[in-house]
C-alpha positions in Angstrom: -7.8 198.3 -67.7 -5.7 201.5 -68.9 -5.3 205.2 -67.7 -5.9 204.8 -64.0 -5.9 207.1 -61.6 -5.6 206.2 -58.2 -8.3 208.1 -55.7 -7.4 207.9 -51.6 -9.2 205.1 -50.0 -12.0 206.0 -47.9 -10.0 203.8 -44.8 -7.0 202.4 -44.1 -8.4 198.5 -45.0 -10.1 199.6 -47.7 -9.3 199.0 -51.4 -7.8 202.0 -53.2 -10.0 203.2 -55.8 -9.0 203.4 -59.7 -10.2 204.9 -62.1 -10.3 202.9 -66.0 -11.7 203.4 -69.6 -12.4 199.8 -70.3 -12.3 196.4 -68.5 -11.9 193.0 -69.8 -13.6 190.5 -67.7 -13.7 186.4 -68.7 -15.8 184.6 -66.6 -15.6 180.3 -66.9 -17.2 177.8 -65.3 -20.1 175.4 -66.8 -23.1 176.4 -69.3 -25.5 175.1 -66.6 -24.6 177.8 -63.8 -25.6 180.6 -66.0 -22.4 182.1 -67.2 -24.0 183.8 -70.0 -26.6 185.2 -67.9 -23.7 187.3 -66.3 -21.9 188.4 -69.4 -25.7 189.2 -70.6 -26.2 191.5 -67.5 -23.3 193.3 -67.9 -23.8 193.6 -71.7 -27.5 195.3 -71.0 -26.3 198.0 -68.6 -23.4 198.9 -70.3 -25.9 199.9 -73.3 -28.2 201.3 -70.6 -25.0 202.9 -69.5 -23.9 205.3 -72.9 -21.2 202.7 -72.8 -19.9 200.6 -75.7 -19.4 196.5 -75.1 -18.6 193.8 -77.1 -18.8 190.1 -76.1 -17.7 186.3 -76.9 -18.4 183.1 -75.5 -18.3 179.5 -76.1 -21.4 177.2 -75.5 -20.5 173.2 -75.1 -21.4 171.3 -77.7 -23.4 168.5 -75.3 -27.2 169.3 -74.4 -26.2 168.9 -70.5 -23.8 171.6 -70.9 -20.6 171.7 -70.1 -17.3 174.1 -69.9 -17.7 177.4 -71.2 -16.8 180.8 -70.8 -18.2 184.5 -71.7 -15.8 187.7 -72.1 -17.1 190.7 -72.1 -15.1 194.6 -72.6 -17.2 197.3 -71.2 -15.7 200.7 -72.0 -16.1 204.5 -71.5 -14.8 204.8 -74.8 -15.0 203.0 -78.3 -15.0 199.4 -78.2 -13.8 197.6 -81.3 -13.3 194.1 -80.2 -14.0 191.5 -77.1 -10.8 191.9 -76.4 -7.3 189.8 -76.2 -6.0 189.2 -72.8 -8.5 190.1 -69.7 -7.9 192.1 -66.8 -10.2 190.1 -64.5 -10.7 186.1 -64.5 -13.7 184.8 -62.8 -13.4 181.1 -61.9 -16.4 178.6 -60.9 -13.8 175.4 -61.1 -10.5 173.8 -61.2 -10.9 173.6 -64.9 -12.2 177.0 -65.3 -8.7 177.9 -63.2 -6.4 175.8 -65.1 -7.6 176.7 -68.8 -8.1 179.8 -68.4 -5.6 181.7 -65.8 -3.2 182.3 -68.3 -5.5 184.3 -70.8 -5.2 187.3 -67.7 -2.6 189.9 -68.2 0.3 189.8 -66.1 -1.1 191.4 -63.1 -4.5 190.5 -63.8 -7.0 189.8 -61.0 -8.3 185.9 -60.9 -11.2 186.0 -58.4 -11.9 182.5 -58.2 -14.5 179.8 -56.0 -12.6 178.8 -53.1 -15.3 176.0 -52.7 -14.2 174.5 -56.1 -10.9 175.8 -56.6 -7.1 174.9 -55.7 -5.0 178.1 -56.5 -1.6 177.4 -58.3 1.2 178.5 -55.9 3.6 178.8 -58.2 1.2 182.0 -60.2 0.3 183.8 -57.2 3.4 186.4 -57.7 2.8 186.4 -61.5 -2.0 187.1 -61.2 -3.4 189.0 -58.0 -6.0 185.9 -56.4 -8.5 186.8 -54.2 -10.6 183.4 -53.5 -14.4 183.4 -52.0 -16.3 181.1 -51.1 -19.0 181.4 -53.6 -21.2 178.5 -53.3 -21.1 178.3 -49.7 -22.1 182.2 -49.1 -24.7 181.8 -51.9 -26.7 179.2 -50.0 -26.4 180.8 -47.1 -28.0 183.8 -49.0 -31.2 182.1 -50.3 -31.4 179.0 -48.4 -31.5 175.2 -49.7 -29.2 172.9 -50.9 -29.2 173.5 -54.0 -25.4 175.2 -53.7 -25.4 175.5 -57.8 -28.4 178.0 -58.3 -28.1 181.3 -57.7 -24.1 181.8 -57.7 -23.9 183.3 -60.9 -26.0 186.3 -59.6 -23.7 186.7 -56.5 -21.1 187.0 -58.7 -22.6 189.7 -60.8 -23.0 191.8 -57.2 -19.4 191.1 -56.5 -18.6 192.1 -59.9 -21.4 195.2 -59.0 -19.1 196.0 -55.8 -15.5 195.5 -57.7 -16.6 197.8 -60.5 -18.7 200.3 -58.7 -21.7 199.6 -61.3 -25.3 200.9 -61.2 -27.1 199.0 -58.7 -30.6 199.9 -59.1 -29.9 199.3 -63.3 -28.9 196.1 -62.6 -32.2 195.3 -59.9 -34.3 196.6 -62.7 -32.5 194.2 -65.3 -32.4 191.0 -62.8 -36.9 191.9 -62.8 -36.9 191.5 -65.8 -35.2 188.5 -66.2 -36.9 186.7 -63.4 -39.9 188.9 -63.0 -42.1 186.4 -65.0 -41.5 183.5 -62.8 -43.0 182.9 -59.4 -42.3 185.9 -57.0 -40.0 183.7 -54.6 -37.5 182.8 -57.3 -36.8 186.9 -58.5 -36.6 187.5 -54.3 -33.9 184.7 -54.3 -32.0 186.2 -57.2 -32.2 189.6 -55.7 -31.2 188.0 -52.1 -28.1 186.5 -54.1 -27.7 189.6 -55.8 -26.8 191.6 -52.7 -25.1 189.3 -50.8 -22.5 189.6 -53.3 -22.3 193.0 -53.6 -21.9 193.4 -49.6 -19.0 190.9 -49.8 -16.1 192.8 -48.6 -13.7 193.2 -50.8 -10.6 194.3 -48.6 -8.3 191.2 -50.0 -7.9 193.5 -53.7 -5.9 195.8 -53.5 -7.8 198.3 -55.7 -11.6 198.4 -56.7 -12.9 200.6 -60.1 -14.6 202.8 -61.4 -15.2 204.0 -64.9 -14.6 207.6 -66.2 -17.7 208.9 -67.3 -19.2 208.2 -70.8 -20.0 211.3 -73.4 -23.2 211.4 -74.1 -24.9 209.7 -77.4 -26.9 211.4 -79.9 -29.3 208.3 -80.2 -30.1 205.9 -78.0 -28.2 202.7 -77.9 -28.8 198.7 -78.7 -27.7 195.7 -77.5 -28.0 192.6 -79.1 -26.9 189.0 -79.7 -26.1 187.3 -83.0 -29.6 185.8 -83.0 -31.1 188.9 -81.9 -29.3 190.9 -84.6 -29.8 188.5 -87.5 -34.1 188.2 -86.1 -34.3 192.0 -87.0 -32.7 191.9 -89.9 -34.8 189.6 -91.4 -38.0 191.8 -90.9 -36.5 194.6 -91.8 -36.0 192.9 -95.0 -39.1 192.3 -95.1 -39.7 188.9 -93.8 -43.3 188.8 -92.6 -44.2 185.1 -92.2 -42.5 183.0 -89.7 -43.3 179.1 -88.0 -41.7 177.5 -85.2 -38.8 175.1 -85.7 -37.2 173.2 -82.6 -34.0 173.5 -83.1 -31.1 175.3 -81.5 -29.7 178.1 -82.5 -32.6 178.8 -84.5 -35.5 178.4 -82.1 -33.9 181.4 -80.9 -34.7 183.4 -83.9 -37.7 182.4 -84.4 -38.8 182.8 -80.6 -37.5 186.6 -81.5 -39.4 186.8 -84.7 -42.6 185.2 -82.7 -42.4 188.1 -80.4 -41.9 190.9 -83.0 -43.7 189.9 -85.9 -46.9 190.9 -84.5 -45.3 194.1 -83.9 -44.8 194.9 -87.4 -48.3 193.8 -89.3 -46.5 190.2 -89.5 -47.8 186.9 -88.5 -46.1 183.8 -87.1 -47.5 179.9 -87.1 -46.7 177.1 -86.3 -45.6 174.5 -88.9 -43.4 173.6 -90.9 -39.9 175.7 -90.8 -40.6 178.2 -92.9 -40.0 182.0 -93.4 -41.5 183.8 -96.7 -41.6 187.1 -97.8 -45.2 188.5 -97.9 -46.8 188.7 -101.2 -46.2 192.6 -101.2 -42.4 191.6 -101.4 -42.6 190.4 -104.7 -42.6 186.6 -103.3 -44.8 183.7 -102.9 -45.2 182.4 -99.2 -43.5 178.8 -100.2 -40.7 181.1 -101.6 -38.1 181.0 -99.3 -37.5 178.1 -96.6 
């Protein structure tokens, strides 16, 4: 975070109110709780924003899933990179604490799961901690036992709250998400959702907000590596596809499934195979 400028607070408890270009937020904890469901939220309003992102994360190598993290820099202004050191550290475990608290700048903010979580005394003069009990206010939000679903969207609304991000923007992005499902599990996500974002925040001693974007000529896209590499492939003129299980590629072809229609295309389901259409100056066994 860089050019602040700090605004009164509204009351004396309150946090002061800064003002920043860009924000480098690393959030770690396992595959399995959604982490990249976060990083993907933010990602998607920060297009839907006029501002510029760029992302990186690491997915375990076991099927059950594992540690992992996603870093995401969300900026006012041009963003080249996902960034170096981040400003904030979000923390689901004691190993998403240990491994990853030094990659904050001096100063940087750790806000970390006091359910799972044993701060390091020694660092609390050298990173700003604020814990919360994430799991435990999650289940309270939405009910159950299940104390692992759902606490990835209360920590987008704290995030919501800490950054002062678009509310309604993010609602509209956590329907579609969850929209297709039964109605019960988009009302939990919503429940979890706002429960985090009416967290008090009064243990920081500043919350954010960006400066404002300039507007774009054309209208902006967001998109993964699969997403990016999907599109690329029709428009170079792919118009065949067929479904092959197998990660990360299932992905693309789940995209190309989608789209190919779109474009006079035509997906089936054998073996894996893309070809260029006959009008491409290739036979359909041509290109596996």
């Amino acid at each position: 975070m860089n050019d602040t400028t700090l605004t009164a607070p509204a009351g004396g408890a309150s946090p002061e109110v800064a003002r920043i270009l860009e924000v480098v937020i690393r959030i770690a904890g396992n595959s399995q709780d959604g982490i990249q469901a976060i990083g993907g939220f933010l990602a998607r309003l920060a297009g839907r924003s006029e501002q510029e992102v760029m992302t990186f994360m690491t997915i375990p190598s076991t099927i059950s899933g594992g540690p992992s993290i996603f870093q995401v820099r969300i900026g006012s202004g041009e963003v080249l990179s996902a960034g170096d050191e981040a400003d904030v550290l979000l923390a689901f475990y004691q190993h998403s604490y240990d491994e990853h608290l030094r990659s904050l700048k001096p100063g940087g903010i750790v806000l970390y799961d006091s359910d799972h979580v044993e701060p390091n005394a020694e660092l609390k003069g050298t990173y700003h901690h604020a814990g919360i009990p994430i799991s435990t206010l999650t289940v309270e939000a939405i009910g159950g036992t299940s104390k692992d679903k759902g606490k990835n969207i209360f920590a987008l609304g704290l995030l919501a709250r800490m950054y002062d991000l678009n509310v309604v923007k993010l609602e509209a992005l956590i329907g579609e998400r969850f929209g297709g499902k039964d109605p019960s599990v988009l009302q939990s996500a919503l429940s979890a959702f706002h429960a985090g974002y009416n967290y008090s925040l009064d243990s920081l001693v500043e919350t954010y907000r960006f400066v404002d974007s300039q507007p774009r000529a054309g209208q902006q896209v967001v998109m993964n590596g699969n997403e990016a590499l999907a599109f690329g492939l029709i428009a170079a003129g792919v118009r065949f596809g067929a479904a092959y299980p197998i990660t990360p590629w299932s992905d693309v072809m789940e995209i190309l499934r989608r789209e190919l229609p779109k474009y006079g295309g035509t997906f089936v389901r054998m073996k894996s195979r893309l070809s260029r259409s006959p009008s491409a100056g290739a036979s359909p066994a041509g290109w596996r």
